[in-house]
ROLUMTI-827583 format. One record per atom (N, C-alpha, C): x, y, z. Coordinates in steps of 0.001 Angstrom, whole numbers, padded with zeros to 6 digits, always signed. Each point is the difference from the previous one (the first is absolute). Layout:
BEGIN
XYZ/...
//
This chain:
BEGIN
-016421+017403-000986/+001385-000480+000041/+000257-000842-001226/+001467+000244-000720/+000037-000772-001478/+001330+000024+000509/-000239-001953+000753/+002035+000001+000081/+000419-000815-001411/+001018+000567-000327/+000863-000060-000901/+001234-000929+000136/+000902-000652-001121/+001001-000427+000448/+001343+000855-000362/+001576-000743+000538/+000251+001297-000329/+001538+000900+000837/+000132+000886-000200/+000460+000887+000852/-001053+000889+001070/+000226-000301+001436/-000865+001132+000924/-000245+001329-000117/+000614+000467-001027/+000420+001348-000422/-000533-000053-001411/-000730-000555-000639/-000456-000101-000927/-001441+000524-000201/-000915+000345-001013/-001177+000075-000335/-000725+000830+001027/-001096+000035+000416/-000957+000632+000837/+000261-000255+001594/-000434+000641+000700/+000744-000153+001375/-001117-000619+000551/+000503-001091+001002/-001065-001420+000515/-000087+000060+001344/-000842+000101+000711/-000401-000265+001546/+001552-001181+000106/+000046+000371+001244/+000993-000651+000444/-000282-001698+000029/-000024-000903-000136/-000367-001199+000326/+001458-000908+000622/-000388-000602+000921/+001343-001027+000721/-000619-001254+000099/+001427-001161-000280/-000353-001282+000398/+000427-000559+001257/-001171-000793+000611/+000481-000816+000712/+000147-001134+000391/+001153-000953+000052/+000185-001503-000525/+000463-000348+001885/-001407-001220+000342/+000668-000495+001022/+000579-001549-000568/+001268-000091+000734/+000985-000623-000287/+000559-000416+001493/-000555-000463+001168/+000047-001070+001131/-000352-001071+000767/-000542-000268-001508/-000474-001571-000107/+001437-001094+000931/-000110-000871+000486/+000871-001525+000646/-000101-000866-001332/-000651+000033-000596/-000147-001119-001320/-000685-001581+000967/-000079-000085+000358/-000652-001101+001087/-000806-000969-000726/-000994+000352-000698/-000556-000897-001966/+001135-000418-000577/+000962+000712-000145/+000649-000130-000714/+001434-001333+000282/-000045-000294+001252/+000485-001069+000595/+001874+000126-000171/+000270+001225-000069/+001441+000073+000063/+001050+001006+000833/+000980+000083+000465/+000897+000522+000739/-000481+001598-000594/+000204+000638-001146/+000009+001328-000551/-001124+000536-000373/-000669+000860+000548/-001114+000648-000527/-000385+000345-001309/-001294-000392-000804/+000016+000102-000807/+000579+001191-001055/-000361+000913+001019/-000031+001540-000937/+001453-000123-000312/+001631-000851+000938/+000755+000387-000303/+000725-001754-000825/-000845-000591-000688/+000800-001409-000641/-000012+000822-001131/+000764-000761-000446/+001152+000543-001422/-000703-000784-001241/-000549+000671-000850/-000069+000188-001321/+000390+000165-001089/+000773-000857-000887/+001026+000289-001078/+001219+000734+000539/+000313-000384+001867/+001154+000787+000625/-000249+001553+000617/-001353+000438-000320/-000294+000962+000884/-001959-000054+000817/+000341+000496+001218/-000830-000173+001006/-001684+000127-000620/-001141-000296+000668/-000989-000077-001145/-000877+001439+000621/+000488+000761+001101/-000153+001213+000359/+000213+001179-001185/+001671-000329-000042/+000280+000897-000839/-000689+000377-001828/-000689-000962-000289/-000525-000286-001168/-001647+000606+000182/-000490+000204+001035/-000880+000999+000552/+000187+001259-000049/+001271+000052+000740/+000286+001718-000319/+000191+000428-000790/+000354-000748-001128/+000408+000417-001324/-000864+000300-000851/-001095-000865+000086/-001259+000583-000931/-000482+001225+000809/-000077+000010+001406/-000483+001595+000486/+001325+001049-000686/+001103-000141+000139/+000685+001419-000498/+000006+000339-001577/-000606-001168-000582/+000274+000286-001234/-001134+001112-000414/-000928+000077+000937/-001434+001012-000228/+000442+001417+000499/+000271+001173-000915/+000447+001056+000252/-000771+000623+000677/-001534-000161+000429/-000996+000495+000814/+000040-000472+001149/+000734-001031+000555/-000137-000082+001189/+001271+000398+000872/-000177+000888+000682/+000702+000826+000452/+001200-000827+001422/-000711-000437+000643/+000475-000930+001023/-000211-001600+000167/+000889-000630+000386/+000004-001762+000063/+000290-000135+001500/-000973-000310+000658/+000487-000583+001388/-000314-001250+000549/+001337-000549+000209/-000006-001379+000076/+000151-000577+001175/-001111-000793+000905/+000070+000099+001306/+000698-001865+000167/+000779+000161+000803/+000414-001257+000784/+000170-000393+000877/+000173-001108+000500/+000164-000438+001776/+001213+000460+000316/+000586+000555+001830/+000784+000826-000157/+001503-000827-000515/-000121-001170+000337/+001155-001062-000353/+000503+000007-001451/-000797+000632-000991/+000181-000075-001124/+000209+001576-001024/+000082+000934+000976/+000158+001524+000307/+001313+000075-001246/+001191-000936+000448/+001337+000376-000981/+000285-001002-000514/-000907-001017-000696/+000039-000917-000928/-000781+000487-001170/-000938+001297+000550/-000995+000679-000871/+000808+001190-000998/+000649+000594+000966/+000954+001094-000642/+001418-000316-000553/-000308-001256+000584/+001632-000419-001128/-000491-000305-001401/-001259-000639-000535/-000991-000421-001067/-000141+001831-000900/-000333+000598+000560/-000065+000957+000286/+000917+000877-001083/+001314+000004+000458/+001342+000267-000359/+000686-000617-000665/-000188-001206-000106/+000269-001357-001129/-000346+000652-000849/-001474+000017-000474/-000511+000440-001419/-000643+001166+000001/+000537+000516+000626/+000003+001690-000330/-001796+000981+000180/-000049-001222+000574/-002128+000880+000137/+000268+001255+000536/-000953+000684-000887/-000278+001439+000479/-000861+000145+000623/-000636+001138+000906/-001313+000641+000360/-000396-001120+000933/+001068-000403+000837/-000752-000965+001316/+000405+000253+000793/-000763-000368+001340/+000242+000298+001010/-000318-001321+000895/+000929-000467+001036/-000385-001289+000683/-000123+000423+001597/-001452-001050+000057/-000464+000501+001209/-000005-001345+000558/+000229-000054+001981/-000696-000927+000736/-001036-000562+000183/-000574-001652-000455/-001255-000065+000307/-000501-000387+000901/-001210+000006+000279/-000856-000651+001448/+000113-001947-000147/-000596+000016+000648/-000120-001511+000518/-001084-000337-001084/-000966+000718-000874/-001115-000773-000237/+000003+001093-001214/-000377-000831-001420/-000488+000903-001232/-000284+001625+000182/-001031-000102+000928/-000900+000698+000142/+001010+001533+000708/+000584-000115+001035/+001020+000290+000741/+001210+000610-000494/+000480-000656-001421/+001081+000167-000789/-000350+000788-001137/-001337+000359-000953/-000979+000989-000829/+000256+000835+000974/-000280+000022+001543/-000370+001591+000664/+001327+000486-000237/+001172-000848+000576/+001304+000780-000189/+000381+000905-000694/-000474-000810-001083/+000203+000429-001816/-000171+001207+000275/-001467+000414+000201/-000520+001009-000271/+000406+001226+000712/+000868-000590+001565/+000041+001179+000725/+001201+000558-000161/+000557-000087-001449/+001401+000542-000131/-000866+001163-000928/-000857+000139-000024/-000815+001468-000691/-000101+000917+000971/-000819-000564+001243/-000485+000590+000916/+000974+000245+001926/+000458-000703-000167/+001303-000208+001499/+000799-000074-000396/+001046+001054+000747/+001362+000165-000053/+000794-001513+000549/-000440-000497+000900/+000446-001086+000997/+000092-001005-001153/-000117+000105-001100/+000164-001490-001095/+000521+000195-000942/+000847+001331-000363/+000799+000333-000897/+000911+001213+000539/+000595+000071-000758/+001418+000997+000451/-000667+001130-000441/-000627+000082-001041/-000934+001911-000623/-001389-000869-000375/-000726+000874+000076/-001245-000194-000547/-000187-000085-001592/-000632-000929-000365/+000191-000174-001486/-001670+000552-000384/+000263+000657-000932/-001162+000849-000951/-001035-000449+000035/-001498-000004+000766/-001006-000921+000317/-000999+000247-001293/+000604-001516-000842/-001286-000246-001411/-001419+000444+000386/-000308+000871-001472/-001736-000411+000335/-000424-001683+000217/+000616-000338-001286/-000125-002202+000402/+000810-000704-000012/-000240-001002+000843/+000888-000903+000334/-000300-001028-000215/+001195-001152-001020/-000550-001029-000303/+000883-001273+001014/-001054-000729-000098/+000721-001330+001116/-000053-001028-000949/+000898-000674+000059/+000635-001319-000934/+000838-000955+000927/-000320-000834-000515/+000741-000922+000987/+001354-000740-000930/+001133+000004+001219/+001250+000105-000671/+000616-001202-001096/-000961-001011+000743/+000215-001504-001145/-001389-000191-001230/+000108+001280-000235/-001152-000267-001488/+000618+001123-000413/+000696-000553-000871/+001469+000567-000780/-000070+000041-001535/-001060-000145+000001/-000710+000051-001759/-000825+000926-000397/-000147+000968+000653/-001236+001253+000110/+000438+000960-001029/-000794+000366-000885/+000165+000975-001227/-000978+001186+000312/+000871+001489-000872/-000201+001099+000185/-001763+000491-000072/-000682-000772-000682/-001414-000168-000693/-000583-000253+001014/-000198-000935+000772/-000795-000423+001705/+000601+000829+000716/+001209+000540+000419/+000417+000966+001182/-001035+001179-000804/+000375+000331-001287/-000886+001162-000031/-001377+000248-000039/-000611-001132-000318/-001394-000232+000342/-000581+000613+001520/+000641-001123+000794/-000396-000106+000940/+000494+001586+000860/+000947+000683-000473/+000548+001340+000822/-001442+000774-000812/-000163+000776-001124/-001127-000040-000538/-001120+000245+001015/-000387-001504+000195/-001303-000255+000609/+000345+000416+001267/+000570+000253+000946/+000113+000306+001238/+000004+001152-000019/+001005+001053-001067/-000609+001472+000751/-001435+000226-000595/-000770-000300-000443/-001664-000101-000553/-000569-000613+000868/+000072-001462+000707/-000842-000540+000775/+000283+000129+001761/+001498+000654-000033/+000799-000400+000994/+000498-001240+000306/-000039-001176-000500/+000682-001531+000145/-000392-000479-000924/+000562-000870-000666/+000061-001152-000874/+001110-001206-000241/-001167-000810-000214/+001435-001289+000254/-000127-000852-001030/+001089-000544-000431/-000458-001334-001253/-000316-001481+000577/-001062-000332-001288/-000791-001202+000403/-000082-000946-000823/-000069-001552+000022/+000354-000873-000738/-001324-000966+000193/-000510-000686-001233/-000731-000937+000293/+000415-001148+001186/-001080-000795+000369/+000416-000986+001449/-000062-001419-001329/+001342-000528+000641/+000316-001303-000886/-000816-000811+000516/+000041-000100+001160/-000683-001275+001001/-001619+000882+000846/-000847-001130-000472/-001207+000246+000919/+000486+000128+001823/-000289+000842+000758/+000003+000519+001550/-001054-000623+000878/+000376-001210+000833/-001116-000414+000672/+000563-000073+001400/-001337+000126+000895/+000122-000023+001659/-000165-001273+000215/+000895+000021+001503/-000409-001313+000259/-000760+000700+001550/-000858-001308+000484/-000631-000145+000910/+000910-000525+001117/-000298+000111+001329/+000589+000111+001528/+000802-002113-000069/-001365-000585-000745/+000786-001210+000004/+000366-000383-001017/+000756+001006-000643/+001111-000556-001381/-000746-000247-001656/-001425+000054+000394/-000636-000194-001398/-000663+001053-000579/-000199+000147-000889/-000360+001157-001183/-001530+000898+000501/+000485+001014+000194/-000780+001163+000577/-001060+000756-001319/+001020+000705-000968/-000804+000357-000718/+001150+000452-001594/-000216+000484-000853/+001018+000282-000913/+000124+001516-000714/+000388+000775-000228/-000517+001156-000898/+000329-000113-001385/-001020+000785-000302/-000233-000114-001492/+001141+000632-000598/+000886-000946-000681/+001368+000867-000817/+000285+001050-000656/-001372+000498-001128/-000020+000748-000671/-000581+001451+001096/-000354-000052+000800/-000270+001018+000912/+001463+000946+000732/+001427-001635-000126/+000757+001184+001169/+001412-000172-001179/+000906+000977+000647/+001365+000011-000724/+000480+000195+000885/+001583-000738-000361/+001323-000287+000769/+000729+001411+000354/-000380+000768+001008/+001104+001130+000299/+001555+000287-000660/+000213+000381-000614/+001573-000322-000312/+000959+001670+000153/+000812-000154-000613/+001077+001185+000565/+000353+000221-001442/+000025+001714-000671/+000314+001177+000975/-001670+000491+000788/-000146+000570+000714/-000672+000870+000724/+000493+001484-000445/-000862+001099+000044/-000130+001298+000464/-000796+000747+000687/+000525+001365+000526/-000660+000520+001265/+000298+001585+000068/-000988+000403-000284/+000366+001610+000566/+000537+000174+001701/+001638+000308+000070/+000393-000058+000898/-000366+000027+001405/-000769+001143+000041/-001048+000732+000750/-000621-001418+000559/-000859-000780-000590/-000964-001036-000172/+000856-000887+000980/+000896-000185-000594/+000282-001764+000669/+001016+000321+000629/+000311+000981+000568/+001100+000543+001122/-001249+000263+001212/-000779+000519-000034/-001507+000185+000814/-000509-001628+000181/+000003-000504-000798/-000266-001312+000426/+000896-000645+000906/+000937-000102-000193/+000779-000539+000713/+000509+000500+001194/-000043+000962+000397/-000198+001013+001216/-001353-000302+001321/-000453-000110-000667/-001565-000445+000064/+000007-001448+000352/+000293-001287-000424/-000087-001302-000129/+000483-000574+001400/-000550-000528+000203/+000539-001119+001910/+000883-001037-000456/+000344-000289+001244/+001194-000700-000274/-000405-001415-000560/-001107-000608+000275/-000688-001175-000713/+000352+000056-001306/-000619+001254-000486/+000510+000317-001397/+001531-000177-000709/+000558+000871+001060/+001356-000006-000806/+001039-001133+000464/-000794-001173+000841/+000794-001221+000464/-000822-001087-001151/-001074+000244+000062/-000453-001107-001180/-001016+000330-000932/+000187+000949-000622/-000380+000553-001316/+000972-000114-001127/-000526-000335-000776/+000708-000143-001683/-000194+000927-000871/-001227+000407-000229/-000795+000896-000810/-000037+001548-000331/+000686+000229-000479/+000622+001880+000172/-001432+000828-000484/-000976-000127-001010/-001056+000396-000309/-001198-000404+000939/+000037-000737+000496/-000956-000292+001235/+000183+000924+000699/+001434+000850+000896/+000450+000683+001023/-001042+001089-000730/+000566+000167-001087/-000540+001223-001019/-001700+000447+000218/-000737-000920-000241/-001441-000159+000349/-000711-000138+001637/+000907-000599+000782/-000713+000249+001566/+000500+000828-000031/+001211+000686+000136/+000430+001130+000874/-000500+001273-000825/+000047+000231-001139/-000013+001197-000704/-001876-000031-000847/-000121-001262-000032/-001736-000573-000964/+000703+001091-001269/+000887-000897-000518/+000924+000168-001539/-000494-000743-000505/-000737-000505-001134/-000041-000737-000891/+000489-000455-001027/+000730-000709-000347/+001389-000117-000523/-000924-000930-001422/+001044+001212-001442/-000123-000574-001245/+000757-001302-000448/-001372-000823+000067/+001214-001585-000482/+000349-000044-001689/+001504-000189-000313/+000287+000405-000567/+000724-002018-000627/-000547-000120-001550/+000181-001551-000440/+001368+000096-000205/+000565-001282+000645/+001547+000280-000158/+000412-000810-000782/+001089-000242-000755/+000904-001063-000867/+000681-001900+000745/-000025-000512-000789/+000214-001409+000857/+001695+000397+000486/+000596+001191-000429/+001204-000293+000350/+000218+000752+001642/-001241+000165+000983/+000330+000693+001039/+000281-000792+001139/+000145-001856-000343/+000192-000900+000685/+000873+000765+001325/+000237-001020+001046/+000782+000198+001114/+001176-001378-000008/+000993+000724+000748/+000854-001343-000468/-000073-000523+001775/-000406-001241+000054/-000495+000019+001421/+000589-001415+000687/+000219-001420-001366/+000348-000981+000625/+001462-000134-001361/+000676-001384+000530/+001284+000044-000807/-000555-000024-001589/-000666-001089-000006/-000277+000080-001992/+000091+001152-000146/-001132+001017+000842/+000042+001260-000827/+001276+000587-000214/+001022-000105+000586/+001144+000482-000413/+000843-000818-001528/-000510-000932-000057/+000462-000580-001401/-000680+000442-001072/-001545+000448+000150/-000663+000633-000902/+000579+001375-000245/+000407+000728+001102/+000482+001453-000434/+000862-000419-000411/+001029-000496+000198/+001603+000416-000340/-000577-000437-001640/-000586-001186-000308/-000932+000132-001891/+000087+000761-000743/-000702+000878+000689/-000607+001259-000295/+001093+000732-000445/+000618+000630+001300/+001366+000518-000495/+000826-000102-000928/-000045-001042-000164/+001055-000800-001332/-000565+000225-000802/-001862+000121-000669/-000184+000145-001108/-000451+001465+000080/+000124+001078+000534/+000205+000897+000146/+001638+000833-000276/+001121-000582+000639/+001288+000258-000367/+000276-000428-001456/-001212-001208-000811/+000173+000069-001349/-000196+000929-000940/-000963+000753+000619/-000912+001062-000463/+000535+001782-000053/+001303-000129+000337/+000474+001521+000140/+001781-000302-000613/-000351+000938-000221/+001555+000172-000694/+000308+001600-000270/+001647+000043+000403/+000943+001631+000023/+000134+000110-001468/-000239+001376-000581/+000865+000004-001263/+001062+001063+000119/+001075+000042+000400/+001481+000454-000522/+000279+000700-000966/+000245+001649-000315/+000561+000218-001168/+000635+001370+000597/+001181+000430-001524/+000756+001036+000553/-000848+001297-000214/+000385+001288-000072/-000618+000885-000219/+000310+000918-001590/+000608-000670-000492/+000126+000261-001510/-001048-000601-001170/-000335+000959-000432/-001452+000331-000359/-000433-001328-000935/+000739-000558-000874/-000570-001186-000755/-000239-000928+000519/+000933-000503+001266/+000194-001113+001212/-001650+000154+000906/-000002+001335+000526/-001281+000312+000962/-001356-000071-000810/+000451+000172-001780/-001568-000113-000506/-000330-001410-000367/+000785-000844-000187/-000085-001223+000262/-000739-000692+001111/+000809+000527+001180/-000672-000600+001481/-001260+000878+000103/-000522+000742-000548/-000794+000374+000146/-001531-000759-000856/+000469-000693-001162/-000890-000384-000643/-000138-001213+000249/+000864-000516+001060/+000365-001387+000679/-000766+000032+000761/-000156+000880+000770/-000477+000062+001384/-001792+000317-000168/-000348+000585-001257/-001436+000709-000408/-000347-001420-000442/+001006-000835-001060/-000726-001065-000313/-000444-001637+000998/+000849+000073+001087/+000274-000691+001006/-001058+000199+000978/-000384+001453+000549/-000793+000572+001225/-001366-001086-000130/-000295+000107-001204/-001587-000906-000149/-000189-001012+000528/+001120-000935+000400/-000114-001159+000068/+000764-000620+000973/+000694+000984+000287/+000842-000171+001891/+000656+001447+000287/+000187-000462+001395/+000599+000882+000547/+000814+001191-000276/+000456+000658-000252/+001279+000758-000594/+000597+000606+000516/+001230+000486+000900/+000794+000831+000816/+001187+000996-001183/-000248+000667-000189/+000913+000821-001312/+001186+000729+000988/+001132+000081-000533/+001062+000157+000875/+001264+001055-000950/-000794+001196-000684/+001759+000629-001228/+000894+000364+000914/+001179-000410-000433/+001198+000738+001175/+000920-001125-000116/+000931+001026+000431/+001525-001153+000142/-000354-001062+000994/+000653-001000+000083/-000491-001275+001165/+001038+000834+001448/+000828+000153-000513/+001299+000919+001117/-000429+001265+000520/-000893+000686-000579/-000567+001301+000419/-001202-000550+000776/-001034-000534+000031/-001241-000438-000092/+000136-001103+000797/+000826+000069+001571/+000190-001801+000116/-001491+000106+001478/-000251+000976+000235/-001117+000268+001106/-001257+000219-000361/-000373-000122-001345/-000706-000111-000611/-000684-001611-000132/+001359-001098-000801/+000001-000676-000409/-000144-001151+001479/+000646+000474+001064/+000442-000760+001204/-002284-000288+000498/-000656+001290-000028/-001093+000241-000161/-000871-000928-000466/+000438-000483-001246/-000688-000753-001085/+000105-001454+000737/+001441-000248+000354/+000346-001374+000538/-000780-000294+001270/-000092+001267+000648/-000965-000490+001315/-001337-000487+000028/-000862+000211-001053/-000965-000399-000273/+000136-001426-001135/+000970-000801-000003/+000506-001227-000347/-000560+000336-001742/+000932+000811-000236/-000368-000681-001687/+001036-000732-000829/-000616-000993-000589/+001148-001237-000455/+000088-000154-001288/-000584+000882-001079/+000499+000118-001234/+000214+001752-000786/+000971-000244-000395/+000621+001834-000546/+000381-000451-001377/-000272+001138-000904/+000337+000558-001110/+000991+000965-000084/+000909-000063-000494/+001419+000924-000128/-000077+000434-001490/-000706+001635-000384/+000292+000234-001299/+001243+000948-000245/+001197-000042-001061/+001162+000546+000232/+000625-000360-001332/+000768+001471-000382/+000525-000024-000507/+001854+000148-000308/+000585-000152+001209/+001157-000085+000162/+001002-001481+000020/+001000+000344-000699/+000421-001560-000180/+000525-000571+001051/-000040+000866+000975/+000806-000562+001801/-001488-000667+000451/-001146-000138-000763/-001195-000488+000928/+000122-000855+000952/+001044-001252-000591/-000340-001047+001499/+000923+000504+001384/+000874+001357-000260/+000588+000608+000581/-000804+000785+000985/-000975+000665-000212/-000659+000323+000751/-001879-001030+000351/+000228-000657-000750/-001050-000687+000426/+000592-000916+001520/+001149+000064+000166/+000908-001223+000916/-000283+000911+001401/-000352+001437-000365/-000909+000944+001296/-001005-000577+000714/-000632-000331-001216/-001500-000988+000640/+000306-001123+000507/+000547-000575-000539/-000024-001398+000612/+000781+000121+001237/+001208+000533+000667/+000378+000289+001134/-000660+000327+000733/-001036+001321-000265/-001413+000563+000847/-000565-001581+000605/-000699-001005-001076/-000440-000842+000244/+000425-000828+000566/+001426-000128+000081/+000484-000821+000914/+000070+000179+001293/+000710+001189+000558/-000377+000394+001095/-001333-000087+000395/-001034+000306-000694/-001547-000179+000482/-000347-001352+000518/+000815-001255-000225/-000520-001191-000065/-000752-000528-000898/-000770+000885-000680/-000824-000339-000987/-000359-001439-000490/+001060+000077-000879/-000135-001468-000780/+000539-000698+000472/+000037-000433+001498/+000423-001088+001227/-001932-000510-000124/-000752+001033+000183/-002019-000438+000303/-000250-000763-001325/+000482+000463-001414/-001220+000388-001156/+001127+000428-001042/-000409-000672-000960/+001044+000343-001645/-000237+001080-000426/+001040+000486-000480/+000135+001652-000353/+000226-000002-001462/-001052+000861-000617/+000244-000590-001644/+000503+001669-000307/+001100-000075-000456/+000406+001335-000698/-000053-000084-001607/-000673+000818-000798/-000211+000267-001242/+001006+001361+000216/+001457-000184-001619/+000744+001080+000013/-000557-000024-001651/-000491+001582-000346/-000291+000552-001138/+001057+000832-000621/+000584-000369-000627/+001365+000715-001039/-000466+000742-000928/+000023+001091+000069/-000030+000824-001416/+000863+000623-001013/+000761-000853-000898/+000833+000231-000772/-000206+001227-001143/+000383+001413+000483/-000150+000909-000821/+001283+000391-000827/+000999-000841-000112/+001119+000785-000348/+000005-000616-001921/+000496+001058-000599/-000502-000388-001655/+000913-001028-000850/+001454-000089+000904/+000280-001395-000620/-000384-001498+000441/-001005+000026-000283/-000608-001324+000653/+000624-001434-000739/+000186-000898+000517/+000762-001183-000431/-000847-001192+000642/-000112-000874-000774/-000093-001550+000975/+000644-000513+000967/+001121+000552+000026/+001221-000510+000570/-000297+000460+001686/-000145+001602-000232/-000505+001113+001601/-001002-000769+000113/-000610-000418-000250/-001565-000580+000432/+000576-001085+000363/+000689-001135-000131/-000222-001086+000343/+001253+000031+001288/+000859+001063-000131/+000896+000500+001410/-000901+000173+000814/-000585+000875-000163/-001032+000959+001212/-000686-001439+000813/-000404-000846-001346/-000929-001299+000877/+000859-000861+001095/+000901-000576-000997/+001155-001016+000623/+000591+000907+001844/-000243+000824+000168/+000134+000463+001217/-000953-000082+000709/-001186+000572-000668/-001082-000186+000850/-000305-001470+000600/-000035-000790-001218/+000160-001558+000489/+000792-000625+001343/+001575+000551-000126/+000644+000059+000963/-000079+000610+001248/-001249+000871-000193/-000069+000433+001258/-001275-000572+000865/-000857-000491-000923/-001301-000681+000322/+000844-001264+000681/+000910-000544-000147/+000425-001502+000236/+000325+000265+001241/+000853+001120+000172/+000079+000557+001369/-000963-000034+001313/-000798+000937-000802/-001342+000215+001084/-000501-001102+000424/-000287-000945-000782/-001012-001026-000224/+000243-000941+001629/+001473+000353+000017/+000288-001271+001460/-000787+001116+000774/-000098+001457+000166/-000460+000331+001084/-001446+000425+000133/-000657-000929-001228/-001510+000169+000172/-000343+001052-000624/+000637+000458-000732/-000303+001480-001194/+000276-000182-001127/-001406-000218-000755/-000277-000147-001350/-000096+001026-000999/+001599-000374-001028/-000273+001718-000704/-000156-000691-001427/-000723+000846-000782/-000143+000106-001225/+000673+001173-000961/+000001+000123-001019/+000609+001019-001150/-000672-000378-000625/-000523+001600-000786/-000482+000817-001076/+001118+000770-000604/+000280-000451-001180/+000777+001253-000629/-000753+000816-001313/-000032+001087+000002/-001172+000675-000760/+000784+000849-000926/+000611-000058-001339/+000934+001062-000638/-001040+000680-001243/+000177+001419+000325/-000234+000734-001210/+000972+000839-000915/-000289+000090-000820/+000940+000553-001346/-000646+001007-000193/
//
């Protein structure tokens, strides 16, 4: 298996693989009215920022996102908000353990989905508030599971692990360098940990944590531990939610739209913008009218990006650049987080003057003064050739 990123329809054809994110946690650590998976992050839920790194992987075919049933159409409104594809929301059990089986039985039982959805060779389990997971560890670890049948990622232990004794004092300790911290994603040849869990007593699936454990009693799977990145944290008490939303922010620094029309000097521009840019952040490339292209662009906004490049050569630019910023307004956008718009002018016309140049600016200026009350920071480039 060589998953790819991508279009699903792309490159070599891939065993089916599906995710599954339990997401019916109470937040109860977390000491507040709203469950973690659903507190708000730069204004959107910290669920949805999970699903987003799963759909962005063109190999994974399915996202199923299990929740308590109370939270059934708070899930699908998130859902429909920002436009996630390739999910499916399921009811969960009372207990982790309980809410994974669900997951799974929308492969295998009709009784948990409306059609049967395409049963992956693997299935990966992630948990819905570790919202930082990159394509490189999901693919590792999918990888190692159809080869070993399970694999899970593993982290050095920060803190030495000691027992205590019946009257409160120190039993014995284990040696640190001997064990590692279980962490999430997991994988599983379907087969594997659908049999496990079929298999497992209710002890198990009332107070079990451990999805690769199920893997090894029930099936004697031996699961490839697979070294994971410091970013597979869990967001579990409030700080941790001040640390992600961080993150986010210096992440939303890190990506930027580039804008251009489809007339050929304009697009080879954004193109050498975007080749020279890719190295060093993010890049979302976007040729097309903003008016033709607004479901495209609406796309871009759902995944919160807060700085764009507008390359163009028409003298109505802030005319149609005033597209975007409406888009953005309606989005809320720059109500969370400053919106820096870079407008790139390309002055091709052969009577060039000081005079057009310093018009073209004096508007732009005027229009930056504008924005500026509503948290949208624009700049001008004017670029003239002769």
């Amino acid at each position: 298996m060589e998953p790819s990123s991508g279009s699903r329809d792309a490159g070599p054809a891939v065993p089916p693989v599906a995710a599954v994110l339990p997401a019916g946690g109470s937040g109860e650590r977390l000491g507040g009215a709203t469950p973690k998976q659903f507190c708000a992050l730069q204004g959107r839920p910290l669920v949805s920022y999970t699903v987003q790194a799963m759909e962005r992987i063109g190999w994974i075919s399915d996202i199923i996102v299990v929740v308590s049933p109370e939270n059934i159409e708070t899930m699908k409104s998130i859902i429909e908000k920002y436009g996630h594809k390739r999910v499916t929301v399921v009811k969960g059990g009372i207990t982790r353990h309980r809410s994974i089986f669900n997951g799974l039985k929308v492969f295998a039982e009709n009784e948990f989905s409306n059609h049967l959805l395409q049963k992956p060779e693997v299935v990966i389990i992630h948990d819905a508030v570790r919202p930082f997971v990159e394509e490189d560890i999901l693919s590792k670890v999918a990888m190692a599971a159809k080869e070993h049948g399970a694999a899970g990622a593993v982290r050095p232990l920060v803190s030495t692990v000691i027992a205590s004794a019946a009257d409160g004092c120190l039993d014995h300790s284990l040696e640190r360098a001997r064990y590692r911290a279980s962490e999430m994603p997991q994988a599983f040849l379907f087969d594997i940990i659908y049999e496990a869990y079929q298999q497992c007593t209710d002890y198990d699936l009332d107070y079990g944590t451990e999805c690769l454990h199920l893997a090894l009693k029930y099936c004697k799977t031996n699961a490839k531990l697979i070294e994971g990145t410091a970013d597979l944290w869990k967001v579990t008490y409030k700080r941790d939610l001040y640390a992600a939303e961080s993150i986010i922010k210096d992440n939303l620094s890190e990506q930027v739209c580039v804008i251009t029309d489809v007339k050929e000097m304009v697009a080879q521009v954004g193109s050498l913008l975007h080749e020279s840019l890719q190295s060093q952040i993010k890049v979302e490339a976007m040729s097309a009218s903003l008016s033709k292209n607004a479901s495209h662009l609406q796309n871009i906004l759902s995944g919160h990006c807060y700085n764009f490049v507008c390359v163009n050569d028409k003298k109505c630019a802030i005319q149609e650049t005033q597209q975007l910023v409406d888009v953005l307004e309606r989005s809320n956008i720059p109500l969370l987080y400053p919106v820096v718009l870079i407008l790139v002018h390309l002055d091709v016309s052969e009577n060039i003057s000081f005079s057009i140049g310093m018009e073209e600016l004096t508007r732009i200026k005027k229009f930056a003064r504008e924005l500026k009350k509503k948290n949208i920071l624009v700049y001008g480039l004017l670029i003239q050739y002769k």
